[in-house]
PASEBA-1860 file (N, C-alpha, C; in nm, 3 decimals):
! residues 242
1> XXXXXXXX> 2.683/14.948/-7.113/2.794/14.875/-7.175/2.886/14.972/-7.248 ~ 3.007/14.971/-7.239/3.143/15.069/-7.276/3.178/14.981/-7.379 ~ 3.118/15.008/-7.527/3.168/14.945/-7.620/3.328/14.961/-7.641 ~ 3.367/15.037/-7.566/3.539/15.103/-7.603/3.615/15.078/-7.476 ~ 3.578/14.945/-7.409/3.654/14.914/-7.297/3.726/14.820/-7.346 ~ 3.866/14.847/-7.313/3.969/14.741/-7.314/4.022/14.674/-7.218 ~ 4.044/14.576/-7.236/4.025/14.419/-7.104/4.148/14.398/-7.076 ~ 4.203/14.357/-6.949/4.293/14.278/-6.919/4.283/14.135/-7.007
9> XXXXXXXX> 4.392/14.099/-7.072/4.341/13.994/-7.133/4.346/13.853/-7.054 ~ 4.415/13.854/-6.932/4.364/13.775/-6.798/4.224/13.703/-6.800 ~ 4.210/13.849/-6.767/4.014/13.808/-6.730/3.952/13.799/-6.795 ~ 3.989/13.760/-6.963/3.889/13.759/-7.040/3.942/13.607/-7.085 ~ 4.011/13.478/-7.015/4.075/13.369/-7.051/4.093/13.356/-6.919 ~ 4.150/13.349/-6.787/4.129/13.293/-6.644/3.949/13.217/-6.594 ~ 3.985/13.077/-6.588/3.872/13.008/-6.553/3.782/12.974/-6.608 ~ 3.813/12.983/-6.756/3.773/12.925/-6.900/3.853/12.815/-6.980
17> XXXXXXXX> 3.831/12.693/-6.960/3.900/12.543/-6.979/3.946/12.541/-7.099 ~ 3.855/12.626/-7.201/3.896/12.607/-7.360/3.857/12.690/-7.453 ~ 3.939/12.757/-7.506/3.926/12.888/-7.544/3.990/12.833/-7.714 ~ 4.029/12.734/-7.707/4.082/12.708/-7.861/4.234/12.746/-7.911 ~ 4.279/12.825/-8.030/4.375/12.880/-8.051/4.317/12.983/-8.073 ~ 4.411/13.097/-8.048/4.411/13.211/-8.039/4.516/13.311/-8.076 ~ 4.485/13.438/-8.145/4.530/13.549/-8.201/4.531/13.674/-8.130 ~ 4.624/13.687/-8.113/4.625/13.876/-8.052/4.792/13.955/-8.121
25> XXXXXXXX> 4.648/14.070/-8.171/4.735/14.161/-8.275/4.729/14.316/-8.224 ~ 4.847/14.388/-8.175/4.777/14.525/-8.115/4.885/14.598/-8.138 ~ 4.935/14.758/-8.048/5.048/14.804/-8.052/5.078/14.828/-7.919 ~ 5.210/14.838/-7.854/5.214/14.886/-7.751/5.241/14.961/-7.688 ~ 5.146/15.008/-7.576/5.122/15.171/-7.478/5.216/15.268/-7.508 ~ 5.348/15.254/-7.537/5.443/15.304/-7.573/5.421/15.362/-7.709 ~ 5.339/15.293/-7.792/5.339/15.353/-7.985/5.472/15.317/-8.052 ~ 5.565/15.258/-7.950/5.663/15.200/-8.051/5.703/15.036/-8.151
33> XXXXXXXX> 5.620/14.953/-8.059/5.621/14.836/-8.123/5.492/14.777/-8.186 ~ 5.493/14.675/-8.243/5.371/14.585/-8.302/5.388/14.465/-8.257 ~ 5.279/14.403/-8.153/5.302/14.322/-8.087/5.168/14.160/-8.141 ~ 5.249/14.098/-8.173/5.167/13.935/-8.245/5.154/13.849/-8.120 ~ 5.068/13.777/-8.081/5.081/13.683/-7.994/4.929/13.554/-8.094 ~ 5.028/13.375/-8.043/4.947/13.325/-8.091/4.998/13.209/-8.032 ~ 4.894/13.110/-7.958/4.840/13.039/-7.896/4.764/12.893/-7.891 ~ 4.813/12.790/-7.869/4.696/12.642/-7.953/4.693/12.600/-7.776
41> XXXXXXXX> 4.567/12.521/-7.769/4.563/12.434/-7.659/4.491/12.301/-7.742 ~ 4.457/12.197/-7.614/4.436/12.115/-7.708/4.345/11.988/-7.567 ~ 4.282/11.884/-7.658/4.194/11.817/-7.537/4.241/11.666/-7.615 ~ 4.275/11.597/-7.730/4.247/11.482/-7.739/4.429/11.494/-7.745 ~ 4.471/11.371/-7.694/4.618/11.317/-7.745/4.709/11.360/-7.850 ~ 4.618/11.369/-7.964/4.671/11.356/-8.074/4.759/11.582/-8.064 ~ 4.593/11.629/-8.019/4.634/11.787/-8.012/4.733/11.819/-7.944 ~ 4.757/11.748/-7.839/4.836/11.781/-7.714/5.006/11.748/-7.726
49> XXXXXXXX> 4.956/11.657/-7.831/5.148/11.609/-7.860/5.189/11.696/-7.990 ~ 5.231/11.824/-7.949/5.299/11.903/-8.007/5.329/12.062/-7.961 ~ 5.446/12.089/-8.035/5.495/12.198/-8.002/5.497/12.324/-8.116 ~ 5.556/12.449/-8.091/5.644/12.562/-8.133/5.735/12.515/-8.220 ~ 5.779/12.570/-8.310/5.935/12.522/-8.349/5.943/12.686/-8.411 ~ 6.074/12.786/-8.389/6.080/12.917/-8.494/6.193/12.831/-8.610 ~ 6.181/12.902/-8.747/6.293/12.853/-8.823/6.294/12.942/-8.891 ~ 6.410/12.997/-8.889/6.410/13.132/-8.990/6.280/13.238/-8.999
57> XXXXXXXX> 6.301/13.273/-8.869/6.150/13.393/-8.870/6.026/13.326/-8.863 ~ 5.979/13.226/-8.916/5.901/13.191/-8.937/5.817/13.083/-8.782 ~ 5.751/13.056/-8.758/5.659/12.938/-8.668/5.614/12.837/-8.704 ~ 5.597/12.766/-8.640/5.571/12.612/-8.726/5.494/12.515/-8.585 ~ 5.399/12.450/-8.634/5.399/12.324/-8.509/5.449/12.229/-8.568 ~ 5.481/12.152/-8.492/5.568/12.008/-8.494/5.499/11.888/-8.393 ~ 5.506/11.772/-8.411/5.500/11.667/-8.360/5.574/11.706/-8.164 ~ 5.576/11.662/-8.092/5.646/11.639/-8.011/5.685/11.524/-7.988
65> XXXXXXXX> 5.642/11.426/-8.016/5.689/11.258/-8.037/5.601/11.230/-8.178 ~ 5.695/11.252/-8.303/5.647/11.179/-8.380/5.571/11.011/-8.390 ~ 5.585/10.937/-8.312/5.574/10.827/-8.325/5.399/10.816/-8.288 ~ 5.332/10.910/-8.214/5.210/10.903/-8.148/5.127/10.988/-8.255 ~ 5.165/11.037/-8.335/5.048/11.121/-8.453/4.983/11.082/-8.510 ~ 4.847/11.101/-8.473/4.744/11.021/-8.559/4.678/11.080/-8.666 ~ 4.696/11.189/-8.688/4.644/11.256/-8.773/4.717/11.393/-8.822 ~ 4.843/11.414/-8.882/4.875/11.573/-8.888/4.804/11.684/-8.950
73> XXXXXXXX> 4.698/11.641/-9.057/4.640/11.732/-9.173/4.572/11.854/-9.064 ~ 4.496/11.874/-8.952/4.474/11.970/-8.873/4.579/12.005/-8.811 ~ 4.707/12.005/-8.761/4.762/12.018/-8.648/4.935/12.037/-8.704 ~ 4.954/12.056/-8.806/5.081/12.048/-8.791/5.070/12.147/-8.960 ~ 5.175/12.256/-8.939/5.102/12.336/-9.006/5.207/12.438/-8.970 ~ 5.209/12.602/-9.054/5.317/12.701/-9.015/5.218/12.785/-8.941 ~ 5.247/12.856/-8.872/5.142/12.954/-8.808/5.184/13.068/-8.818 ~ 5.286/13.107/-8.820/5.375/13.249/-8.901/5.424/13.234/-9.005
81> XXXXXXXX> 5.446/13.369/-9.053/5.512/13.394/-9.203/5.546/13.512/-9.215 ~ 5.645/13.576/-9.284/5.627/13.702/-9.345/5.658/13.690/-9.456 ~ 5.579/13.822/-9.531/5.592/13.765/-9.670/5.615/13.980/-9.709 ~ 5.737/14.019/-9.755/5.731/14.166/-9.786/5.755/14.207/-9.659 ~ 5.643/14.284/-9.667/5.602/14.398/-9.519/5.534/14.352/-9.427 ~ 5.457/14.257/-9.492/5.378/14.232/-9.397/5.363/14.092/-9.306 ~ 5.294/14.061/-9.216/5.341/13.918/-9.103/5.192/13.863/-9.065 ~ 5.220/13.746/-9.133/5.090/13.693/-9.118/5.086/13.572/-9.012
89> XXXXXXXX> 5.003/13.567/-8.953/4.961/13.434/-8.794/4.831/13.433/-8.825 ~ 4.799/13.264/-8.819/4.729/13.177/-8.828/4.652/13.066/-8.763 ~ 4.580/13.021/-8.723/4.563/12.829/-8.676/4.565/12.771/-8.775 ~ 4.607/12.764/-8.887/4.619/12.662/-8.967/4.702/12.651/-9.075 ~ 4.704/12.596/-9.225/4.802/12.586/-9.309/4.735/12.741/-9.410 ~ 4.636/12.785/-9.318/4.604/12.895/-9.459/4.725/13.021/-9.420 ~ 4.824/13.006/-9.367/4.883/13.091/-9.362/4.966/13.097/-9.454 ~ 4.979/12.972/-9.518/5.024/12.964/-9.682/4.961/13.042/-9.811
97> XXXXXXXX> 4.797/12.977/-9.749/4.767/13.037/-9.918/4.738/13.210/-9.866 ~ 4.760/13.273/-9.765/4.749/13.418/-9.758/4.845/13.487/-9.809 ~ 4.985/13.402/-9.782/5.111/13.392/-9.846/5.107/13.409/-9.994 ~ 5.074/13.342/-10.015/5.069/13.249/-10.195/4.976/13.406/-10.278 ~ 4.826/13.394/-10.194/4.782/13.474/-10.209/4.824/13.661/-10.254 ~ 4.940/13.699/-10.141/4.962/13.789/-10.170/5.088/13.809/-10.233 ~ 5.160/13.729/-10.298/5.248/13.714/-10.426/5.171/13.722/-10.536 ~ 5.024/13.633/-10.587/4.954/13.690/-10.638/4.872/13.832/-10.675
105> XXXXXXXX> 4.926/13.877/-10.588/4.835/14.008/-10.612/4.715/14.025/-10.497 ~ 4.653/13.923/-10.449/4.569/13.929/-10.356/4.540/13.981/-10.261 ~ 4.404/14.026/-10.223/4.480/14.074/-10.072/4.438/13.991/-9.975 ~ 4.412/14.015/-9.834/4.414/13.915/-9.741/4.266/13.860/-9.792 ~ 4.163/13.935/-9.775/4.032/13.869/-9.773/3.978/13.775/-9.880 ~ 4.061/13.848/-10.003/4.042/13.750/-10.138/4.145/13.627/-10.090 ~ 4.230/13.634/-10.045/4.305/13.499/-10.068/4.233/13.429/-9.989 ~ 4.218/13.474/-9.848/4.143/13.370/-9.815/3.942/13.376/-9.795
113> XXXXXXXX> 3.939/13.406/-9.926/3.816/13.337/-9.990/3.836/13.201/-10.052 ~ 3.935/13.184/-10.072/3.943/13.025/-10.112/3.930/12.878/-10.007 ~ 3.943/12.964/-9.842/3.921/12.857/-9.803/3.778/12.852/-9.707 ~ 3.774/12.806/-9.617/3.650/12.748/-9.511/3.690/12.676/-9.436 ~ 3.624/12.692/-9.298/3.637/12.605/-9.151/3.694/12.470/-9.193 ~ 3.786/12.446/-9.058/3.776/12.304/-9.081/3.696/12.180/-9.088 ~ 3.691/12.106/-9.160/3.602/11.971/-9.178/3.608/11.908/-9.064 ~ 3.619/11.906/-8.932/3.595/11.848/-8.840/3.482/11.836/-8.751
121> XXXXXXXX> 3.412/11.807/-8.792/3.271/11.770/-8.734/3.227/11.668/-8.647 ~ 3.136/11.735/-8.512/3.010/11.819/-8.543/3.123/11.970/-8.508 ~ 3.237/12.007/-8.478/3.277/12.156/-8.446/3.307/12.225/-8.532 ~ 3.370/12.162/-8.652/3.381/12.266/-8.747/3.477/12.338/-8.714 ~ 3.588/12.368/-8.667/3.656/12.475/-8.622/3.683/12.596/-8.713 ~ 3.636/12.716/-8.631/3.673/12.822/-8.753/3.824/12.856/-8.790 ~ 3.885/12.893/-8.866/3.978/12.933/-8.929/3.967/13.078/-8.861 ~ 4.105/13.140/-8.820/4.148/13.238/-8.765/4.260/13.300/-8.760
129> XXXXXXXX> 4.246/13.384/-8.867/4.406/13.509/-8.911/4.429/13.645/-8.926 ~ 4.543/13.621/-8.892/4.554/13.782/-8.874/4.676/13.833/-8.994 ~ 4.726/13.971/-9.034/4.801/13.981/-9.093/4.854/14.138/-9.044 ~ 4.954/14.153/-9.011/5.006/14.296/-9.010/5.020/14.323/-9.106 ~ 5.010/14.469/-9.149/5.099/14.540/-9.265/5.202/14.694/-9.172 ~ 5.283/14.697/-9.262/5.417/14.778/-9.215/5.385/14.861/-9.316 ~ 5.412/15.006/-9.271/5.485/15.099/-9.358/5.481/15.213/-9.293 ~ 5.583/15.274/-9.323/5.606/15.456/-9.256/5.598/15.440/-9.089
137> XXXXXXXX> 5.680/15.349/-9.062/5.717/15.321/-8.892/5.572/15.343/-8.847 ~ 5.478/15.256/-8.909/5.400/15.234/-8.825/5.322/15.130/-8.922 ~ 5.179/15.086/-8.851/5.142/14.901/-8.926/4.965/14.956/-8.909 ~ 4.931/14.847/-8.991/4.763/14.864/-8.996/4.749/14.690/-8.981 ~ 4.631/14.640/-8.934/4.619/14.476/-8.928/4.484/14.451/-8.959 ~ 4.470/14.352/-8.983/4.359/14.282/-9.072/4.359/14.118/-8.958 ~ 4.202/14.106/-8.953/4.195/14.003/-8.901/4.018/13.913/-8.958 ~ 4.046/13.760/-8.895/3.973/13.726/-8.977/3.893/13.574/-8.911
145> XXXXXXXX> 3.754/13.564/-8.972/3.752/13.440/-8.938/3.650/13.384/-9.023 ~ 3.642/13.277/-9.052/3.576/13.157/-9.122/3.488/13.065/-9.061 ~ 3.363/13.092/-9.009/3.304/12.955/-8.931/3.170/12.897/-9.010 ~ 3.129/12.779/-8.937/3.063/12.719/-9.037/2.931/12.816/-9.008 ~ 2.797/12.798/-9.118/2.667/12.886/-9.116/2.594/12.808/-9.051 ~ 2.566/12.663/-9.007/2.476/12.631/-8.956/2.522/12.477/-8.896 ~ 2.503/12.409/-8.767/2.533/12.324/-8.732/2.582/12.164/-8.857 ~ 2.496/12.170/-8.968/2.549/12.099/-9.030/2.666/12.142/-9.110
153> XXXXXXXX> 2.751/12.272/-9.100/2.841/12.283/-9.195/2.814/12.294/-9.376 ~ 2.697/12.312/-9.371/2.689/12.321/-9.540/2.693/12.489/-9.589 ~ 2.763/12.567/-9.572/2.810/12.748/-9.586/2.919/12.727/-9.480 ~ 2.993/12.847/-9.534/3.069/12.872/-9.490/3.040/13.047/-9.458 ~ 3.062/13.092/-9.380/3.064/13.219/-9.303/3.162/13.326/-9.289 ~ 3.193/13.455/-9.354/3.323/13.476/-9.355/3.333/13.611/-9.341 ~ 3.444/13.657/-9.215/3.441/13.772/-9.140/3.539/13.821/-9.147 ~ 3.550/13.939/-9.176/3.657/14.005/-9.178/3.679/14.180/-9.087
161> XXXXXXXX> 3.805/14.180/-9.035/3.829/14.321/-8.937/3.900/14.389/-8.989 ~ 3.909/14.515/-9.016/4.040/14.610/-9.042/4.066/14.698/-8.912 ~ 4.174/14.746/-8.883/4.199/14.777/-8.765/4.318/14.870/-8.798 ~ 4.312/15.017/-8.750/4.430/15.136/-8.748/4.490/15.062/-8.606 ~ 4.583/15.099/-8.568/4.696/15.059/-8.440/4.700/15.163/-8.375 ~ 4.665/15.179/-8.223/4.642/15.245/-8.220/4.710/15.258/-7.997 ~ 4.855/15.315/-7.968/4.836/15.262/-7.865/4.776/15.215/-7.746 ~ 4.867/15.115/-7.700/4.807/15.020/-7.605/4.648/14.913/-7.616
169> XXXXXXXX> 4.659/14.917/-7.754/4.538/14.847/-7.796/4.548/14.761/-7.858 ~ 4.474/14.628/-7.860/4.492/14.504/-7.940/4.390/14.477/-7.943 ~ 4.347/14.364/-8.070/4.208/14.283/-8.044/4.249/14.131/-8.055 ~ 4.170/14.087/-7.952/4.197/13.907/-7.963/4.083/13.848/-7.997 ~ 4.144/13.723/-8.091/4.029/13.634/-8.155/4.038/13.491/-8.124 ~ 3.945/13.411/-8.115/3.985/13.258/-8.049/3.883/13.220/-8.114 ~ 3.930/13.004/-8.114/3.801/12.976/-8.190/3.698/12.924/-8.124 ~ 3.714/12.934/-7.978/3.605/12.876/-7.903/3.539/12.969/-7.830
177> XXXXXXXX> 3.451/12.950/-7.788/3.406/13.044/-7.694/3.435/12.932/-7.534 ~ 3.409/12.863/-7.516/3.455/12.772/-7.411/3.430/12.595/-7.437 ~ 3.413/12.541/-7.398/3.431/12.399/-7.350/3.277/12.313/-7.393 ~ 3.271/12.218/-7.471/3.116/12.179/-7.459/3.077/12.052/-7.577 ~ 2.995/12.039/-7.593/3.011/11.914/-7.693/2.852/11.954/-7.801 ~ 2.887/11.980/-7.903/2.953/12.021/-7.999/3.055/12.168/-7.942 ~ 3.174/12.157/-7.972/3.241/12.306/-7.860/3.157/12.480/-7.955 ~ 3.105/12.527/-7.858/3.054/12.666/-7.924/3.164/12.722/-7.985
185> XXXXXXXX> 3.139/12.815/-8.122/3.304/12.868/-8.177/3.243/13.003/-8.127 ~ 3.334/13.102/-8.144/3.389/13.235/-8.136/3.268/13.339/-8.189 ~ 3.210/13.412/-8.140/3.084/13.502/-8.205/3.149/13.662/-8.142 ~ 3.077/13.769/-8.277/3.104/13.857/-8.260/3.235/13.920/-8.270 ~ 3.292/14.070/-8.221/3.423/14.106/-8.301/3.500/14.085/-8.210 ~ 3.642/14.087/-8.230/3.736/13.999/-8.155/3.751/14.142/-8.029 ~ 3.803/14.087/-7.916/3.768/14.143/-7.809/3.911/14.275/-7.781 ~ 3.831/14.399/-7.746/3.964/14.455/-7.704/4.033/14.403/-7.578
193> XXXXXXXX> 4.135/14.430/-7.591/4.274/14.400/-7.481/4.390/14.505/-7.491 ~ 4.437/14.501/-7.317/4.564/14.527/-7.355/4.659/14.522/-7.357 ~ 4.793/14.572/-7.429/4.900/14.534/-7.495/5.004/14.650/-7.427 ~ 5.074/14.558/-7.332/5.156/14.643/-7.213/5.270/14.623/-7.294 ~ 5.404/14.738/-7.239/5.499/14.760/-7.288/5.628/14.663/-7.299 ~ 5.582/14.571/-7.214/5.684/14.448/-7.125/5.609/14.325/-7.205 ~ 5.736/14.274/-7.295/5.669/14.161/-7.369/5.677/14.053/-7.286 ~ 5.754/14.025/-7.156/5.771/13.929/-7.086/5.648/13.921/-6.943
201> XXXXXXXX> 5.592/14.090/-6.935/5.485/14.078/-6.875/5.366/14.020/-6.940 ~ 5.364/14.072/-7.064/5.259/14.034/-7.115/5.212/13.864/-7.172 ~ 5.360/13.840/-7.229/5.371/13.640/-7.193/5.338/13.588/-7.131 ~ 5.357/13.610/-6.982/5.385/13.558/-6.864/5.203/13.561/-6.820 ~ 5.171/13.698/-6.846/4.989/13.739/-6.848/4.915/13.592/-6.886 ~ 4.928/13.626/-7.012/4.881/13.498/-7.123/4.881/13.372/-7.106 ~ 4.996/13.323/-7.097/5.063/13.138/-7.036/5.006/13.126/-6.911 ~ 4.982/13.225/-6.798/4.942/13.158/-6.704/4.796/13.199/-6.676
209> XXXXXXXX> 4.714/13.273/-6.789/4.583/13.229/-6.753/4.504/13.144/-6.855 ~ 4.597/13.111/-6.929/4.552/12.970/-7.006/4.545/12.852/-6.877 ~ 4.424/12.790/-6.947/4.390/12.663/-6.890/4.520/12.555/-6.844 ~ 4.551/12.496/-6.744/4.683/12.457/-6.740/4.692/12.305/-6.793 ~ 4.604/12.246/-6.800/4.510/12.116/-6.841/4.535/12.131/-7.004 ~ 4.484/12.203/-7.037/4.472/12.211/-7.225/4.580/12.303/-7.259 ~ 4.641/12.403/-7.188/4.724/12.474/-7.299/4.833/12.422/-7.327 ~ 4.872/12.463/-7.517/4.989/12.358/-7.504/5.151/12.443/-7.528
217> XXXXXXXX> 5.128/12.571/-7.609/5.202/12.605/-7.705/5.175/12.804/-7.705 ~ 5.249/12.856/-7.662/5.247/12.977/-7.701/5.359/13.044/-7.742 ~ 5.350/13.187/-7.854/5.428/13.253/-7.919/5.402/13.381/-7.901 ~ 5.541/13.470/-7.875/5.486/13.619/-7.925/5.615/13.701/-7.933 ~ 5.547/13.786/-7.991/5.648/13.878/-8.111/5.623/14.007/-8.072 ~ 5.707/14.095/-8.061/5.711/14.242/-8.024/5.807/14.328/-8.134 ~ 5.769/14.399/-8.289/5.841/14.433/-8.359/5.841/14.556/-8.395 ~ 5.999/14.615/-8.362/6.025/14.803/-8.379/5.953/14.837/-8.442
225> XXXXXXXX> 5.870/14.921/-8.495/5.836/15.020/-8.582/5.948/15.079/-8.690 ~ 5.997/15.131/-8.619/6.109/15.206/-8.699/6.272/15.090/-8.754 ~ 6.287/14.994/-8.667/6.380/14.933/-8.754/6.324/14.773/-8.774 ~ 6.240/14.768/-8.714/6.131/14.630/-8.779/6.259/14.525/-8.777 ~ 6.345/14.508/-8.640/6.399/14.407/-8.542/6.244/14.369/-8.419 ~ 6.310/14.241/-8.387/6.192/14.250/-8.334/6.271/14.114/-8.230 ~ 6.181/14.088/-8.099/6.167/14.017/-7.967/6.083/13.902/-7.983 ~ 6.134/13.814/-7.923/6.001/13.705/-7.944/6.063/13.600/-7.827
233> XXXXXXXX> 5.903/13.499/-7.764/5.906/13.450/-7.616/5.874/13.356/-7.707 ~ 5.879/13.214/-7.654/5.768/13.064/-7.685/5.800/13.030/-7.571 ~ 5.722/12.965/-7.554/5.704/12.840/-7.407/5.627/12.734/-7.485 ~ 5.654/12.620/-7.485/5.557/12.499/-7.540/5.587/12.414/-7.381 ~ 5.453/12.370/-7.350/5.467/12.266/-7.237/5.481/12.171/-7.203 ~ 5.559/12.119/-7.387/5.615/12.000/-7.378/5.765/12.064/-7.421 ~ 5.837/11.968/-7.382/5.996/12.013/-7.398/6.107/11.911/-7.442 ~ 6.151/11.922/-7.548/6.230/11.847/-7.587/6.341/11.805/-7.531
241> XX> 6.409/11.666/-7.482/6.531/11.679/-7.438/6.628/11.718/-7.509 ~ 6.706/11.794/-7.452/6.850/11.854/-7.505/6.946/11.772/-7.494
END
């Protein structure tokens, strides 16, 4: 086993139904950009009716027909932010308190020590974030996850990655491992991949080896180093009329 093999991230998501939401944070082959990508699919109604929205830099899910939401407190939520230097992506609303957190003084792991998996049981879904940091035309990232300690959810479990950037390298994190009832979450460190120079190759990678059944919503970001402008794709597979 080549602990230092990095994956097409294809084949590590082609012919896997449910992989959850997902994070991928890396740099690319080139050494000039910092590349974010982040991802929701979804299986009941309620997950599936929604989208992307950018607003001022920022990401957001939204309703896609408000009128059918049965529940927003999981699902509707910012999933980007920047806050300073640094750019934080999320599955959930803790991309606030990482936020909140580091106006406080905090850093990523303390802020989010305040929270834990989601209450949705029997899955529990883990909580899963990432955060770039910027400086001196080049970035360091931090990634993270929260799952429950034991089928009943009574601990919470809490993991944390630091990661130099390093080209053509990324690591991806998801909260499922695949499809199942209670759904298995995510074990072990988030997987290498890699992070090609072509943000539209690498989109295009992603969206179409997601599940075509469950995926709903993808984002990604490709940002200079040196003038920290930056590129960004969404596709949501629901589409608003214009």
């Amino acid at each position: 086993m080549n602990i230092y093999a990095v994956h097409d991230i294809g084949t590590l998501i082609r012919g896997n139904s449910y992989v959850g939401r997902g994070i991928v944070i890396g740099k690319t082959a080139d050494g000039t950009r910092a590349a974010t990508a982040y991802f929701i699919m979804g299986r009941s109604a309620n997950s599936r009716n929604r989208i992307f929205t950018v607003k001022d830099g920022a990401v957001f899910t939204e309703p896609f027909d408000a009128s059918k939401v049965q529940d927003p407190s999981l699902i509707i939520y910012a999933a980007l932010r920047t806050y300073q230097n640094r750019l934080v992506v999320t599955n959930g609303d803790q991309t606030d308190t990482v936020c909140a957190g580091l106006a406080a003084g905090q850093g990523f792991a303390q802020a989010l020590a305040a929270r834990a998996f989601e209450p949705d049981a029997p899955n529990f879904t883990p909580r899963i974030s990432g955060m770039l940091t910027f400086a001196q035309d080049d970035f360091t990232y931090d990634m993270s996850i929260l799952k429950s300690a034991d089928a009943q959810g009574t601990a919470c479990n809490r993991y944390t990655f630091a990661y130099a950037a390093l080209p053509g390298l990324g690591h991806f994190i998801h909260t499922y491992v695949c499809d199942g009832s209670p759904i298995p979450t995510f074990q072990g460190e988030p997987e290498r991949v890699q992070i090609p120079d072509d943000i539209d190759a690498f989109t295009e990678e992603l969206w179409q080896a997601l599940d075509a059944d469950n995926k709903i919503s993808l984002y990604v970001r490709y940002t200079d180093l040196k003038t920290m402008q930056y590129q960004d794709r969404l596709i949501n597979k629901n589409q608003k009329e214009r």
